[in-house]
Backbone of each chain as ProteinMPNN parsed JSONL, in Angstrom:
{"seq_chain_A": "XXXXXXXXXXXXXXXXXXXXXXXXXXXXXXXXXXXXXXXXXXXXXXXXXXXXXXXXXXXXXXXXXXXXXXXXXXXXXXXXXXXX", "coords_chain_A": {"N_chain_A": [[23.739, 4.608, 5.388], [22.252, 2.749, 4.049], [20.104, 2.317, 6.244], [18.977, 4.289, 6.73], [17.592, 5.06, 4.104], [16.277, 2.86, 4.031], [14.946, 3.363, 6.233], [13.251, 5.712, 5.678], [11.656, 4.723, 3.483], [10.562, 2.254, 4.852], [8.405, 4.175, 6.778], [7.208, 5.99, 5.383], [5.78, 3.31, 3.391], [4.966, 2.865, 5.384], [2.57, 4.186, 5.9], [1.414, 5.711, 4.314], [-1.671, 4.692, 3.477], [-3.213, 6.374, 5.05], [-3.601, 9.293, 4.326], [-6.102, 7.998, 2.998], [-7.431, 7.086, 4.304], [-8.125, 9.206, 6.029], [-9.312, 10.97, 4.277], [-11.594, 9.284, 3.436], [-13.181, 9.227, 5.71], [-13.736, 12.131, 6.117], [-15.043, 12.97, 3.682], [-16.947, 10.509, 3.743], [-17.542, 8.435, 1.377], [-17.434, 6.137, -0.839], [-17.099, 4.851, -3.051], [-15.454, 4.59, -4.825], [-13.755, 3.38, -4.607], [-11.088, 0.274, -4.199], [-12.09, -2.901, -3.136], [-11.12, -5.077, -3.207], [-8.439, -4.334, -3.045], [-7.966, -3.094, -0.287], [-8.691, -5.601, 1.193], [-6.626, -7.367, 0.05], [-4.552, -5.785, 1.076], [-4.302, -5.863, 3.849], [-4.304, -8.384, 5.241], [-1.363, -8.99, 3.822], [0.083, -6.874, 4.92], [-0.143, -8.461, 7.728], [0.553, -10.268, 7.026], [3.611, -9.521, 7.462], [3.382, -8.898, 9.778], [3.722, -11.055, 11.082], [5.95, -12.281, 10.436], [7.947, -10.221, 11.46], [7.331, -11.109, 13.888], [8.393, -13.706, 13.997], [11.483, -13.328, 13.144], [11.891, -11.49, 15.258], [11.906, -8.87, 14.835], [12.057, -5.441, 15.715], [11.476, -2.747, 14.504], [9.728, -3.637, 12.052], [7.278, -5.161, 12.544], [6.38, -2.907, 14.447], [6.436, -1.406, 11.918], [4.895, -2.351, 10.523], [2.546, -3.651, 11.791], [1.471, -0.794, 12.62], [0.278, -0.217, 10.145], [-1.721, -2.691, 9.561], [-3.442, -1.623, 11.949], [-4.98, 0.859, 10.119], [-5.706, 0.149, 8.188], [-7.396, -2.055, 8.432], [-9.09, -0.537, 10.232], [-9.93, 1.298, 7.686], [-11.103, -0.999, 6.401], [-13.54, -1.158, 7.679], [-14.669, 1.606, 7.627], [-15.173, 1.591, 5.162], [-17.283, -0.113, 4.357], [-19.226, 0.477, 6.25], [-19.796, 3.035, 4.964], [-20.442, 2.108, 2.187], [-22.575, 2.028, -0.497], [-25.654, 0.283, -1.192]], "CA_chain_A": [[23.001, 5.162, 4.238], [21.099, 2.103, 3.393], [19.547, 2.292, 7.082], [18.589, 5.409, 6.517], [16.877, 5.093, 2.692], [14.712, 1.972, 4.119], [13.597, 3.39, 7.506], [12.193, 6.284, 5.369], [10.996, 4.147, 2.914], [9.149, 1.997, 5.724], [7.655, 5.072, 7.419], [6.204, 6.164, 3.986], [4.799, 2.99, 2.876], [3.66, 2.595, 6.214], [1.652, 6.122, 6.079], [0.424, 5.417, 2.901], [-3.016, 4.154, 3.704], [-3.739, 7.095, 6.032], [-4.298, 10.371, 3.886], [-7.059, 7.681, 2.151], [-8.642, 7.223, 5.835], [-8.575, 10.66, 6.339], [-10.51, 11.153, 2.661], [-12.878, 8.393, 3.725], [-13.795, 9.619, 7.285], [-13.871, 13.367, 5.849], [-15.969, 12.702, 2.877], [-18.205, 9.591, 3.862], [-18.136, 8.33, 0.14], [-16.109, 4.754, -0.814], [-17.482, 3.734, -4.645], [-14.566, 4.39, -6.776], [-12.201, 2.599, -4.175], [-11.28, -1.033, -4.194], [-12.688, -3.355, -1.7], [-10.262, -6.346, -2.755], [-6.88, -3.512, -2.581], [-7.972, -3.115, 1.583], [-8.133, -6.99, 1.707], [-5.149, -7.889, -0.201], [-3.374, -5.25, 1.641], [-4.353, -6.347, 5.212], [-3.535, -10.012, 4.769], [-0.193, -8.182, 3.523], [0.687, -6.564, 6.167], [-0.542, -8.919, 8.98], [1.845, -11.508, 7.49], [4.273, -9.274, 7.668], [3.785, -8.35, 11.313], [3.615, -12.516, 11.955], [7.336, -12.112, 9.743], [8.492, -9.491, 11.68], [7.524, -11.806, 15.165], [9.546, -14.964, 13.509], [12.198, -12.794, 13.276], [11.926, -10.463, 16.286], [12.497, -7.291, 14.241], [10.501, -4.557, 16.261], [10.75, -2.117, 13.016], [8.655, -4.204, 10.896], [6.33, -5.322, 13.943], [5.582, -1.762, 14.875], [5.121, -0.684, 11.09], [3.866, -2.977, 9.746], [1.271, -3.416, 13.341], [0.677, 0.467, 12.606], [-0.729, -0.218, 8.55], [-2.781, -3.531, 10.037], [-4.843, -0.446, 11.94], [-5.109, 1.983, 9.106], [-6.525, -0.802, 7.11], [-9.122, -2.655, 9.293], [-10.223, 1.211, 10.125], [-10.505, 1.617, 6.678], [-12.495, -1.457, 5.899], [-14.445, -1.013, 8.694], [-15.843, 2.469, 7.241], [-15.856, 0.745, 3.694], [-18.108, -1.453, 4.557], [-20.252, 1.781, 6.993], [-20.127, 3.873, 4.107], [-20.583, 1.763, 1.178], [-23.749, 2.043, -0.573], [-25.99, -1.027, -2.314]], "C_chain_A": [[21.811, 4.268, 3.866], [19.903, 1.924, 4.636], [18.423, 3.286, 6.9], [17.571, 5.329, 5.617], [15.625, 3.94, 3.461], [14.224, 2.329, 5.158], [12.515, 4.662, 6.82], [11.078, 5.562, 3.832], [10.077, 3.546, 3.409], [7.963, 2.912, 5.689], [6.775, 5.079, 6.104], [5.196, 5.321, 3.562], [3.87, 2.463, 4.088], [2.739, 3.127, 6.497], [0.753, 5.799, 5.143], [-0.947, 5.562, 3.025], [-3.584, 5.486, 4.505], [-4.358, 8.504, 5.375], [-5.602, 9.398, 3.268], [-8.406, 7.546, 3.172], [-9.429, 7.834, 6.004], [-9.7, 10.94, 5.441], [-11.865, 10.306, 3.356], [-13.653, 8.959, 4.923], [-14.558, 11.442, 6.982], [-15.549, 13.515, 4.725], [-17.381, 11.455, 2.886], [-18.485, 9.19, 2.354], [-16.663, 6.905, -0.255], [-16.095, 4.348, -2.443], [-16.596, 3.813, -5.362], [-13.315, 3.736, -6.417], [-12.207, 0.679, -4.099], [-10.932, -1.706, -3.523], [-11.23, -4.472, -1.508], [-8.555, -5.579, -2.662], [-6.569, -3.808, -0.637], [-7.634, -4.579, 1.481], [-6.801, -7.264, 1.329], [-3.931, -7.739, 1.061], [-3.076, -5.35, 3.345], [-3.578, -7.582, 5.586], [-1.665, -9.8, 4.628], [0.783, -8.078, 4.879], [0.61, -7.338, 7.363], [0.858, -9.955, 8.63], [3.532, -10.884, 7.563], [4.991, -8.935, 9.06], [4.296, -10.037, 11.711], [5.471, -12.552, 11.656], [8.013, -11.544, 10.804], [8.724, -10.692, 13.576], [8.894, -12.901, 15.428], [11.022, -14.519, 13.843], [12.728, -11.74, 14.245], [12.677, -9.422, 15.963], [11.534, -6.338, 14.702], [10.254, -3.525, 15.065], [9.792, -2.719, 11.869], [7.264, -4.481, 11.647], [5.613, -3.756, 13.575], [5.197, -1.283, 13.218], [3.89, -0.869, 10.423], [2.532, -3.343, 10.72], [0.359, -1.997, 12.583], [-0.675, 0.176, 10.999], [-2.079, -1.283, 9.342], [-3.695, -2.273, 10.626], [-5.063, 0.3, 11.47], [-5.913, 1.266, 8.816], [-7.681, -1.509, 7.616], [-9.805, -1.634, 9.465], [-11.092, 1.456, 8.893], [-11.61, 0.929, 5.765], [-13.466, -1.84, 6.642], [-15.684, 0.041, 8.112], [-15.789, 2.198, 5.956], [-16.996, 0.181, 3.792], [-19.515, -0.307, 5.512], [-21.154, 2.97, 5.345], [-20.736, 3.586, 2.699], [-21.952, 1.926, 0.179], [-24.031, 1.079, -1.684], [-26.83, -1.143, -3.67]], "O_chain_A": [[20.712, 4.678, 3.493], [18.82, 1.465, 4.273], [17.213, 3.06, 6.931], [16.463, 5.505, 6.123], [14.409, 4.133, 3.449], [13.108, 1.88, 5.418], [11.335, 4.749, 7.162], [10.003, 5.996, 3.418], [8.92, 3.734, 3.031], [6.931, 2.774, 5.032], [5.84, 4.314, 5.865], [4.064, 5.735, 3.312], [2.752, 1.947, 4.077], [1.963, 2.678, 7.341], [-0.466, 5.653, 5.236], [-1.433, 6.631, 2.654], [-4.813, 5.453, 4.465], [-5.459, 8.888, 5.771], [-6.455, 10.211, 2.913], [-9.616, 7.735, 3.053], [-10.648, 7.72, 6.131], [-10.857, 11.116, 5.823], [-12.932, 10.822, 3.687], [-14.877, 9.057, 4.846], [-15.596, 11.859, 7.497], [-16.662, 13.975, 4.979], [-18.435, 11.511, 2.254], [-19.59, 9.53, 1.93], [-15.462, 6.864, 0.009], [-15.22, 3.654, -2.961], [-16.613, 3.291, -6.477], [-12.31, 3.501, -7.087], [-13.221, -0.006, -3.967], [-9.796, -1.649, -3.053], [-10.55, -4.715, -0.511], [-7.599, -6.24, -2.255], [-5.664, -4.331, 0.014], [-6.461, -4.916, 1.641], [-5.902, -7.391, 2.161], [-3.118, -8.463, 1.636], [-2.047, -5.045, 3.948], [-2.471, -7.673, 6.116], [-0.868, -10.445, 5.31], [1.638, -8.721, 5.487], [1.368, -6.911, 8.233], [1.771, -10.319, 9.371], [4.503, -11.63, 7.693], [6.152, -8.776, 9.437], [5.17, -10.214, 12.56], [6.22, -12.827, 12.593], [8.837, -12.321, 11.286], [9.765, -10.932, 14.188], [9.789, -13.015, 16.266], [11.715, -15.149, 14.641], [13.818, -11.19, 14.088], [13.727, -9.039, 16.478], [10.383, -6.303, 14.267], [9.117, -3.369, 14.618], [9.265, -2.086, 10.954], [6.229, -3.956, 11.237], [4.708, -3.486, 12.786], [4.065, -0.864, 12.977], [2.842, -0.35, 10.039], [1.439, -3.251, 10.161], [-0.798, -1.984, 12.162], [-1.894, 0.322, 10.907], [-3.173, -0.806, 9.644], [-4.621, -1.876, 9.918], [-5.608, 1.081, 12.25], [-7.064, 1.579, 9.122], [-8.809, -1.447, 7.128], [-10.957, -1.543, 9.042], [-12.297, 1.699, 8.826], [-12.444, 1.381, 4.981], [-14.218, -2.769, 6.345], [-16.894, -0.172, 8.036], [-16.718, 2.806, 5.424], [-17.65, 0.165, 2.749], [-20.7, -0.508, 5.246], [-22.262, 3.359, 4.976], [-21.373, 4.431, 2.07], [-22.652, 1.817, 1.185], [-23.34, 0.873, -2.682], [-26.895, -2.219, -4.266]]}, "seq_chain_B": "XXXXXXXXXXXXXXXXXXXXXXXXXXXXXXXXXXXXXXXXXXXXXXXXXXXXXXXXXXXXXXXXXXXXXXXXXXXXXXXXXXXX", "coords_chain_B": {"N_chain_B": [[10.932, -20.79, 7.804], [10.145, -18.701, 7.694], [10.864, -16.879, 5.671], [9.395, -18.217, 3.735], [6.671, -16.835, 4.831], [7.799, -14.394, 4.48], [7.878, -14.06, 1.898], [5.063, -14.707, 0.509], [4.502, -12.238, 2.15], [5.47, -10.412, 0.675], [4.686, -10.783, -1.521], [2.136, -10.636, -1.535], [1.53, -7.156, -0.437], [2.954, -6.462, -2.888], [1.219, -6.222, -4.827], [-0.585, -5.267, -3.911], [-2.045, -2.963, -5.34], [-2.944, -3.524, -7.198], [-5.802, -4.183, -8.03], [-6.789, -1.874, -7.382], [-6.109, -0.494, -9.285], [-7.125, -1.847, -11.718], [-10.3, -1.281, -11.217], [-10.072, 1.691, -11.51], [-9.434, 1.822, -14.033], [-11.422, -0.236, -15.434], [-13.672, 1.387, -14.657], [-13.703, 4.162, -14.876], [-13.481, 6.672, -12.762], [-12.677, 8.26, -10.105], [-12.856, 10.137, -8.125], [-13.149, 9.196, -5.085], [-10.863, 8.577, -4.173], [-7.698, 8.613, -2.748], [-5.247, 11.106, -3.338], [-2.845, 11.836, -1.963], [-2.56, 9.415, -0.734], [-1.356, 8.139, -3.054], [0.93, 9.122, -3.773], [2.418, 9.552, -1.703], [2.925, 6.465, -1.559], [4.335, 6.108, -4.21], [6.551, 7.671, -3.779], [7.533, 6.089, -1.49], [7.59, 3.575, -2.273], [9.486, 3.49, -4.478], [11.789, 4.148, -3.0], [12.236, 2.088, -1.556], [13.601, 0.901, -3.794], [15.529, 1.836, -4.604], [16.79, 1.121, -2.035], [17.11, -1.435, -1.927], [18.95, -1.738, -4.583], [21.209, -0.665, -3.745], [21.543, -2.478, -1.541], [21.652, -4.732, -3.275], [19.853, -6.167, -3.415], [17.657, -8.782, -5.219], [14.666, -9.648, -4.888], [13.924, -7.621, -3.216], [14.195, -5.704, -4.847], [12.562, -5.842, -7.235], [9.519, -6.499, -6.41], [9.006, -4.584, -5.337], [10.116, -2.58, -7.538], [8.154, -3.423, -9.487], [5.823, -2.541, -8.06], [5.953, -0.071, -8.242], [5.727, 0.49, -11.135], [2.591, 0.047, -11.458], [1.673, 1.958, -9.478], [2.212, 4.355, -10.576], [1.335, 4.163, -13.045], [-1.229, 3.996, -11.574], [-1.057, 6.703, -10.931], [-1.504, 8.091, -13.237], [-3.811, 7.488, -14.825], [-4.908, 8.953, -12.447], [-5.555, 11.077, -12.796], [-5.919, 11.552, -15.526], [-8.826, 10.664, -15.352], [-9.98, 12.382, -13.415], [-12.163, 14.558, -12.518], [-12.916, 18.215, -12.88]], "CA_chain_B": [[9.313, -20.801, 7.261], [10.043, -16.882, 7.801], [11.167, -17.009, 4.499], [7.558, -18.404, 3.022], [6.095, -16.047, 5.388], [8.105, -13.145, 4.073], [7.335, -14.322, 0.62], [3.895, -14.532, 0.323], [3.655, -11.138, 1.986], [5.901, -9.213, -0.236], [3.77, -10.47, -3.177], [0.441, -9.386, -1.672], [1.725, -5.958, -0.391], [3.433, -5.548, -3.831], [0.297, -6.239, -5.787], [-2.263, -4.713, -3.526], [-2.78, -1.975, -5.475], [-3.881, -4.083, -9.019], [-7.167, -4.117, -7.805], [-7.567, -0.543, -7.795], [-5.773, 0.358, -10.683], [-8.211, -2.753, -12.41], [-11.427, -0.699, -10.826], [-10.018, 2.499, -12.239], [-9.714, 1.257, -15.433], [-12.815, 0.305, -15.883], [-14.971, 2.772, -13.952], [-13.265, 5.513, -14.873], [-14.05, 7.38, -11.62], [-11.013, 8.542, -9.505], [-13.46, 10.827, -7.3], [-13.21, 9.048, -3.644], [-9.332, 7.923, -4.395], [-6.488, 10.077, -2.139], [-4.507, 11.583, -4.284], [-2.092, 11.687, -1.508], [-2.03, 8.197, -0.568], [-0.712, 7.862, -4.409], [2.124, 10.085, -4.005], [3.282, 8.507, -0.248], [3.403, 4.946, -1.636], [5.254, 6.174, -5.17], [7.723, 7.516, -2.725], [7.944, 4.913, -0.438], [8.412, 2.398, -3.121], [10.49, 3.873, -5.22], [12.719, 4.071, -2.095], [12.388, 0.714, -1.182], [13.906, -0.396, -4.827], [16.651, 2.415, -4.176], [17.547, 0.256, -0.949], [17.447, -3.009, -2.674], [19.954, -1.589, -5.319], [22.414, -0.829, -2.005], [21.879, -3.777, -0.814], [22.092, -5.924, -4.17], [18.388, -7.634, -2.913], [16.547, -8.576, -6.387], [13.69, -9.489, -4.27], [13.395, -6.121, -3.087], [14.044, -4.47, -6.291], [11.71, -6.625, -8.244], [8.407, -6.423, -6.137], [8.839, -2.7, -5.213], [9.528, -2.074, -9.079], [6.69, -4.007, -9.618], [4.715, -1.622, -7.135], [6.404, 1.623, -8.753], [5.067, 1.022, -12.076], [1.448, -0.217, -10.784], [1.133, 2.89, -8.501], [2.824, 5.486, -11.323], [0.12, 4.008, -14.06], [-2.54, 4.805, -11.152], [-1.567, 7.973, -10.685], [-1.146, 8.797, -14.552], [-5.126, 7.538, -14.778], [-5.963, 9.748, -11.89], [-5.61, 12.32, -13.43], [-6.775, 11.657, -16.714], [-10.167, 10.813, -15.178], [-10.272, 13.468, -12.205], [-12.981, 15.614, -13.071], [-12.363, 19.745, -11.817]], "C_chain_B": [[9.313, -19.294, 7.497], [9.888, -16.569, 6.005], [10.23, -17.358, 3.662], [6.677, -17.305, 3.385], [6.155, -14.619, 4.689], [7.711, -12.885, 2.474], [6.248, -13.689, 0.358], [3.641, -12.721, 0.838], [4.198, -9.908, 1.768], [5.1, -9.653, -1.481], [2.955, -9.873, -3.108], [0.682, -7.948, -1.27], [1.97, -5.148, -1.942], [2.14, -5.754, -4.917], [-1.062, -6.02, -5.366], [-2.969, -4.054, -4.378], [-3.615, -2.07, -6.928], [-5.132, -3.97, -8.991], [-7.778, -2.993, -8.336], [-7.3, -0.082, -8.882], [-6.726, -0.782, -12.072], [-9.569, -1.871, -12.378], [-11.125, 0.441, -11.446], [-10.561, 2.77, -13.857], [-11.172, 0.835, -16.087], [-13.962, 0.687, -15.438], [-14.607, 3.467, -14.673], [-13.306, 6.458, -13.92], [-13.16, 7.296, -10.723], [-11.76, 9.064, -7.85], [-12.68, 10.561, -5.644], [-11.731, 8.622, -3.402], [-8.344, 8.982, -3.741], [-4.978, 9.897, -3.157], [-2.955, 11.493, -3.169], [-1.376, 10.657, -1.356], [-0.876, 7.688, -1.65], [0.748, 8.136, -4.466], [2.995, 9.545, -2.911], [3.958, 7.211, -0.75], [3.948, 5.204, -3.188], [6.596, 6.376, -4.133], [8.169, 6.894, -2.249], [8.291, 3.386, -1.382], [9.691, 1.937, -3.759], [11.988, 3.851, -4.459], [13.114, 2.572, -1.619], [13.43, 0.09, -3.037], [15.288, 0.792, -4.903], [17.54, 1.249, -2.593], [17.609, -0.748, -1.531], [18.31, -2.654, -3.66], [21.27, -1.436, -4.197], [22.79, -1.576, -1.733], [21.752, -5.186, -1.668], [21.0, -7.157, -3.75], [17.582, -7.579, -4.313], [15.234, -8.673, -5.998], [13.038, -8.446, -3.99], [13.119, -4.919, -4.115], [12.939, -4.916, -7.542], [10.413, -6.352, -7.469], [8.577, -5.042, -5.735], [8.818, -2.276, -6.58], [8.495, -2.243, -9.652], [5.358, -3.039, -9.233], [5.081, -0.154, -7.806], [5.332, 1.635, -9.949], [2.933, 0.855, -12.054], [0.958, 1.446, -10.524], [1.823, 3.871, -9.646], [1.91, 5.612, -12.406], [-0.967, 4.337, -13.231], [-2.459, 6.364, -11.662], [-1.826, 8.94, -12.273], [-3.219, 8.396, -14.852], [-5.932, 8.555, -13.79], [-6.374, 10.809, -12.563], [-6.172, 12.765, -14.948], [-8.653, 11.319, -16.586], [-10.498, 11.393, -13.777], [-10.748, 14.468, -13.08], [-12.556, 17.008, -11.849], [-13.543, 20.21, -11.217]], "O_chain_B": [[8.21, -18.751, 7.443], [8.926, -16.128, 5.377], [10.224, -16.679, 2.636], [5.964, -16.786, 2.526], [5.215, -13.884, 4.388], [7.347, -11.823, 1.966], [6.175, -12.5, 0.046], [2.878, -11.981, 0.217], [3.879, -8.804, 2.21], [4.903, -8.851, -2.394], [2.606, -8.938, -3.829], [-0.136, -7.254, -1.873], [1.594, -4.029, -2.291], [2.367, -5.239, -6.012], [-2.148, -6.284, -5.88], [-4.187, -4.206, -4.477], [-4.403, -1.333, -7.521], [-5.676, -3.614, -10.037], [-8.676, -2.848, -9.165], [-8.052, 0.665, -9.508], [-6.87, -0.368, -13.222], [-10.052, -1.672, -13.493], [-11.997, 0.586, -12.303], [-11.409, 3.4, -14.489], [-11.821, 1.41, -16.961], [-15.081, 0.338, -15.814], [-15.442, 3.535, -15.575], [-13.062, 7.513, -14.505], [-12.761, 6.161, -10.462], [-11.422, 8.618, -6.754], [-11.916, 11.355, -5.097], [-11.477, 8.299, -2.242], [-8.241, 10.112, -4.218], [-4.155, 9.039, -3.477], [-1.955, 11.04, -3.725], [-0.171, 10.543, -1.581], [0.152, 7.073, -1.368], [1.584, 7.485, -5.092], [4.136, 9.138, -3.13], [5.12, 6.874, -0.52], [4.056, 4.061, -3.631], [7.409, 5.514, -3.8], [9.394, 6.841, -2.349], [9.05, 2.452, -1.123], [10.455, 0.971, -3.757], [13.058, 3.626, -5.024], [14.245, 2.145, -1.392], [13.787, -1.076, -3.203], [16.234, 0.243, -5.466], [18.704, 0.867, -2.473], [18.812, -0.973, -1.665], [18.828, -3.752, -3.868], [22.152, -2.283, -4.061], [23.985, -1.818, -1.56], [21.735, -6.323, -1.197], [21.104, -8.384, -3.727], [16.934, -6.575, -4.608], [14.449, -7.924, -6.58], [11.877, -8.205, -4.323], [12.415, -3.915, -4.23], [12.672, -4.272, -8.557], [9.887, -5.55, -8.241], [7.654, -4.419, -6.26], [7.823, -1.691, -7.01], [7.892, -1.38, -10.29], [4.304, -2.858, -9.842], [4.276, 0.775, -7.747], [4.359, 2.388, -9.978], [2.202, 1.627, -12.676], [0.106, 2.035, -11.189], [2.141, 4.673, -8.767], [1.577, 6.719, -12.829], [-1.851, 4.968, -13.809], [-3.219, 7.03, -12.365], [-2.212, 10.105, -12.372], [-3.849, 9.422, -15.105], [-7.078, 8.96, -13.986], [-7.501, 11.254, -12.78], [-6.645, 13.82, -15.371], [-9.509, 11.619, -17.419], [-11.305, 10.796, -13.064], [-10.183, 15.064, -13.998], [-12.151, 16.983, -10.687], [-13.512, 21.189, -10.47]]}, "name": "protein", "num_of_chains": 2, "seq": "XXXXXXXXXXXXXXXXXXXXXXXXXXXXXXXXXXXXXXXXXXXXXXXXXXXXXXXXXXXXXXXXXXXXXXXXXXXXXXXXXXXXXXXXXXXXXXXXXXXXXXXXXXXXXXXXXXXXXXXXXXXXXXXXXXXXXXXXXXXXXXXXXXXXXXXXXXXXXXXXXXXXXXXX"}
């Protein structure tokens, strides 16, 4: 049961970031989002993938791996789209 | 040193999203923000502090609660400044 509750809890917050992609890539428009959320949340997740190595847990690896490329994507076209 | 590792990057995951809900606040401007993303990572949190009650982790139930009410006060601003 509790396997269960956190692998869909992973999945989820590992998705997260992706309908905002989608928005960003769709719309081409970034100003009302926040720049230091992407960083925080990269940093985040990366030390979680380094966590997940320490520990050789491939579920955290692979989800937390998957968010790391949501998020560099996303402040990749942050940073394309942004305007000064 | 997993254990520092894992630390540090359950704080910054669980407090990515202060930023934005800081930028909300005072922009006011929701516009370029996925409404979806909002709704994934309430879910996915909220689940995560359901598994940490299971599994009797305060760690887990403390920085995911942390992230519930964060991401539950976004979404209660989106909506009060989402223009139709």
């Amino acid at each position: 049961m509790e396997t269960i509750i956190g692998t869909i809890a992973g999945i989820l917050t590992s998705i997260s970031m992706l309908p905002q992609l989608i928005k960003v890539l769709k719309e081409k428009e970034v100003e009302n989002i926040s720049h230091g959320t992407i960083i925080v949340l990269i940093c985040g997740v990366a030390l979680w993938v380094v966590y997940g190595v320490l520990k050789n847990e491939w579920p955290i690896i692979l989800s937390n791996g998957f968010s790391v490329l949501v998020n560099v994507t996303l402040h990749v076209y942050y940073h394309v789209y942004k305007k000064n």
